[in-house]
C-alpha positions, 0 to 999 in steps of 0.5 A: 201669678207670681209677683216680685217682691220689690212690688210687692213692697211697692204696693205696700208702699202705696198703702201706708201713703194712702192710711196717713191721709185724709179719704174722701170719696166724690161723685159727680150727679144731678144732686146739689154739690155737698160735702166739700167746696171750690176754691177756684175752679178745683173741687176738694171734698171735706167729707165722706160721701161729697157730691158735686153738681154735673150742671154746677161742673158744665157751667164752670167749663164754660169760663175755664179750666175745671178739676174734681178731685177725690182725696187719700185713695178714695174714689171719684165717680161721674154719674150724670151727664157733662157737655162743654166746648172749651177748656179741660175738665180733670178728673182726678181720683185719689184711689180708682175712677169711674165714668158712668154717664156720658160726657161730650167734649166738643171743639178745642175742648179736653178730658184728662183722667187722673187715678190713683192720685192719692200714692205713688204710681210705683206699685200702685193698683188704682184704675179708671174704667169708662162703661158710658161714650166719652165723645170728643172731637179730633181737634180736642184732648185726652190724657190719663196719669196713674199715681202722683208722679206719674208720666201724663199718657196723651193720645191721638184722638180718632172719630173716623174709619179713614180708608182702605190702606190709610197710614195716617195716624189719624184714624183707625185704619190710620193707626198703621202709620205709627204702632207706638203711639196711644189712641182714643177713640172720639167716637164711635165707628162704623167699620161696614166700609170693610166689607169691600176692602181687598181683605177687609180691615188692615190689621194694625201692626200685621207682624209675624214676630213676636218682638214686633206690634203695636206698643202703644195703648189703645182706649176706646173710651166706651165706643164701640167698633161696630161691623169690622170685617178682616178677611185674611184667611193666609194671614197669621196674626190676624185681628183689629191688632195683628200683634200687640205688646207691652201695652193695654186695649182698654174700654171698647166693644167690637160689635157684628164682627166678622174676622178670619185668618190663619193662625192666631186670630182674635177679633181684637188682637191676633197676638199678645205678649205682655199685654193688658185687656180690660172692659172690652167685649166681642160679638160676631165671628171668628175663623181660623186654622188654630190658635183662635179665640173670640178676644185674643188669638193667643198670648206669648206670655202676662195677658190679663183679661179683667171685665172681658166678655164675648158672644163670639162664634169661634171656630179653629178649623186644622184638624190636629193630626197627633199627640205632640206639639207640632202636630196639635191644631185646631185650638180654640177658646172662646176668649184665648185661643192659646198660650205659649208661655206663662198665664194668661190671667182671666178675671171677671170675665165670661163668654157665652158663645160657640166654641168648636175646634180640634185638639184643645177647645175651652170655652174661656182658654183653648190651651196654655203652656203653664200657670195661668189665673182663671177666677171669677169667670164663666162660660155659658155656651156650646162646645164642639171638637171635630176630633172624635176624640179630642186631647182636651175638651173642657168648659173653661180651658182646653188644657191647663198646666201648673195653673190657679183655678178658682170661682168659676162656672160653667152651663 
């Protein structure tokens, strides 16, 4: 993948920061708080390895505002259970964070993530990931901030289904009536209600241009989606997202899936340009005539999956009737269906489902226009092509062009 230099130098930036301070990792558990010490309400370790008390945080929640923070680029790590019902807990990491056990926010009560406080936000690496539920209700708050002069990102919160055709903006088939805004999940969401909508789910910005879609950032805060049916089998751009751009999809599952549609349909977005996806994963179904994938229907250009899995069936069923471009079909991937353009990057990632189509079936990425990044990820399931001979059958890439291939494996 090519980087600009000007980043390339933005990140170096960042480095040299991060090497001049003081690095302190912190872990938020049941053990008793070490290694540092409160001043106020705000937690600042004074040594590698500090601790901090989960009881210690919950009772300090209960009279006001509380901050943990890790300093220099150090992590910070939330590993034991935190429940309040007033005020803001900020955790606020120097290098990346982690939340690995469950909070439960209630009432007015907030959540903000700060990460990669410890540089810039200006080519600045750090992440947060949320592998346990975040609940909080529609009445609280969240916020995330890369980088000490970061902008702070607040999100709609959403803990309902809402109904058949809702614009609200309030809840998940709400998230029609504004593709600009950032949404979290509160919670998570039992999506069998749209078994009986008129073509089930609504996807979210159900655009056929590319320059159109949802630009907003989409965080599920570990919840899952769970029984989302889309049945819009005359539809392009068919997914919980019909097209989505500039923006990330972050931290959630879409489990018991069942989705169809016509040309480029993933169960979590049908189209992407510019687009991050990380820690999601996908369970069920998929259907479509081509450019199908059980994660992302097809890419324009720069789609990064890192820490995406899928057990999705995946089926493109055109039957592709030649050689060139315009007569290709029946493309699938067991994560990306296609890619128009540049990429996409898969890292960490893996799919462990069946796989059939027409002309280019791969179990990770059906088919890319040129240089995709595929590292540090597998595929373990099945492979079919209606074609009895298929252009490109292969077990992690229907067909790659100009592409970086590496650490990858196969059954």
């Amino acid at each position: 993948m090519h980087i600009p230099r000007l980043a390339t130098l933005a990140a170096l930036t960042a480095l040299l920061a991060c090497a001049h301070t003081h690095a302190f990792d912190v872990t938020v558990t049941t053990a008793p708080t070490s290694g540092g010490a409160w001043a106020g309400n705000t937690f600042t370790p004074t040594a590698p390895g500090a601790t901090v008390n989960a009881g210690e945080v919950q009772t300090r929640l209960a009279g006001g505002a509380v901050t943990v923070q890790s300093t220099g680029c150090d992590a910070l790590a939330v590993r034991a259970p935190i429940a309040w019902a007033a005020n803001v807990l900020t955790l606020a990491a120097g290098g990346s964070l982690a939340v690995q056990a469950q909070l439960d926010a209630t009432g007015a009560a907030g959540l903000a993530l700060h990460y990669g406080q410890g540089a810039v936000a200006a080519g600045n690496t750090a992440d947060y990931l949320v592998s346990a539920p975040v609940n909080l209700a529609a009445t609280g708050s969240y916020q995330t901030r890369l980088g000490s002069d970061g902008a702070v990102r607040s999100y709609t919160i959403l803990t309902t289904l809402g109904v058949e055709g809702s614009t609200t903006g309030a809840d998940l088939q709400g998230m029609n009536g504004d593709w600009a805004r950032n949404y979290a999940l509160g919670a998570d969401i039992d999506a069998s209600a749209t078994a009986g909508w008129a073509g089930g789910f609504g996807p979210i910005a159900p655009s056929t241009t590319r320059i159109d879609g949802f630009t907003g950032r989409f965080d599920g805060l570990g919840h899952v989606i769970d029984r989302l049916t889309i049945d819009r089998p005359s539809n392009n751009y068919v997914g919980l997202f019909g097209n989505s751009r500039d923006g990330a999809l972050v931290n959630v599952g879409l489990t018991r899936a069942s989705v169809a549609g016509g040309v480029s349909v993933g169960i979590l977005a049908g189209g992407t340009n510019t687009m991050t996806v990380r820690n999601v994963h996908t369970t069920g179904s998929v259907t479509g005539a081509n450019a199908v994938g059980g994660v992302a229907g097809d890419s324009f250009v720069d789609l990064m999956l890192d820490g995406v899995w899928s057990k999705a069936s995946v089926t493109a069923t055109q039957m592709g009737a030649g050689t060139g471009a315009p007569s290709l079909g029946g493309i699938a991937g067991g994560l990306v269906g296609g890619s128009v353009s540049r990429g996409p990057t898969i890292v960490r990632s893996y799919a462990l489902g069946a796989v059939s189509g027409s002309d280019f079936v791969g179990g990770l990425l059906g088919h890319t226009g040129q240089r995709p990044e595929i590292h540090g990820s597998y595929f373990a399931g099945t492979l079919a092509s209606n074609k009895a001979t298929p252009l490109g059958l292969g077990a992690i890439a229907g067909r790659t062009q100009l592409g970086n291939v590496g650490n990858v494996a196969w059954n």
